[in-house]
N, C-alpha and C positions, 0 to 999 in steps of 0.2 A: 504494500500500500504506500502510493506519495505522500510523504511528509508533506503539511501546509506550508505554505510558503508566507514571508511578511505583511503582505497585503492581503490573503486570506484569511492571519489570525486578526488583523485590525480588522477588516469588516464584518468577523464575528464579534470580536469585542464589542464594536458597536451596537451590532443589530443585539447582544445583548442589556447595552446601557438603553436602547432606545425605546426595548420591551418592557424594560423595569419599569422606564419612567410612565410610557403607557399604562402599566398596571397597577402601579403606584396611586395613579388618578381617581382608584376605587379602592382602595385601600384606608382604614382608620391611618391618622398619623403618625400615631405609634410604630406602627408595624409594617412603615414604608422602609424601601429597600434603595432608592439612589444614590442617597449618601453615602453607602459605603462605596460609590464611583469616585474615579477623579473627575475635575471639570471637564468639557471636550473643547477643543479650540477650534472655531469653524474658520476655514482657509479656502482662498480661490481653488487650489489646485484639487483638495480634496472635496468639493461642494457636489461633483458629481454623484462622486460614489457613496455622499453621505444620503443625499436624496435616494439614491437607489436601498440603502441601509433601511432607511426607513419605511420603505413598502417592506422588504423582509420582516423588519419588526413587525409590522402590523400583520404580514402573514401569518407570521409564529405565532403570535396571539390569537385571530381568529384560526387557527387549527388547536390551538391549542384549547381556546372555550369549545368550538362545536366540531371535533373529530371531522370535519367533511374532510375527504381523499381530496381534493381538488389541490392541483400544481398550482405554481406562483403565477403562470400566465392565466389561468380561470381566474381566480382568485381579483386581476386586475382590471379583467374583464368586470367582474362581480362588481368592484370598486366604480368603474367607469358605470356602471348602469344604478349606482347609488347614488352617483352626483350628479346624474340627466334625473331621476325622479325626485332629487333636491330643487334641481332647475324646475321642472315641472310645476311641483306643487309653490314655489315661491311664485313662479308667473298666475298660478291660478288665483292664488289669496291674495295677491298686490296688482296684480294686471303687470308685471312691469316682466322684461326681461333680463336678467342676471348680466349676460354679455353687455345688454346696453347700459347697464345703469352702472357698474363694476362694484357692487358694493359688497360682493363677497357672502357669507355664509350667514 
């Protein structure tokens, strides 16, 4: 089996800091886990693969609440079709649409 290479254990490290802090978010305060992270430093050069990091994290998390089998590219799929029926129902309750108005979530 290939040994992980540098940039593989850091994108796990991350996608582990990234899951915490997601889980953390339902967590009582006591019994939050980020802290025992260091801080992360966001940089040009790493911004890509940080963004990429964090769909992981969000994957590892929902597989890990609802067991679905579903790979990372269903999964974004999934994602994509969460934030057209965000779109959806915002344009229905406000008449406006998201793209035009840019206000976000």
């Amino acid at each position: 089996m290939k040994k992980p290479d540098e940039k593989t254990k850091r994108f796990a490290k991350k996608a582990l800091m990234f899951e915490t802090a997601l889980t953390d978010c339902y967590r009582e305060e006591g019994e939050r886990e980020l802290g025992a992270f260091p801080r992360m430093h966001l940089t040009e050069e790493e911004l890509t693969e940080d963004f990429q990091v964090m769909i992981y994290a969000l994957y590892d998390l929902h597989q890990r609440i609802t067991e679905d089998p579903m790979d990372v590219l269903e999964f974004t799929y999934l994602m994509n079709r969460l934030v057209f029926q965000h779109l959806l129902e915002k344009r229905e309750s406000d008449g406006t649409d998201e793209a035009e108005t840019n206000d976000g979530p």
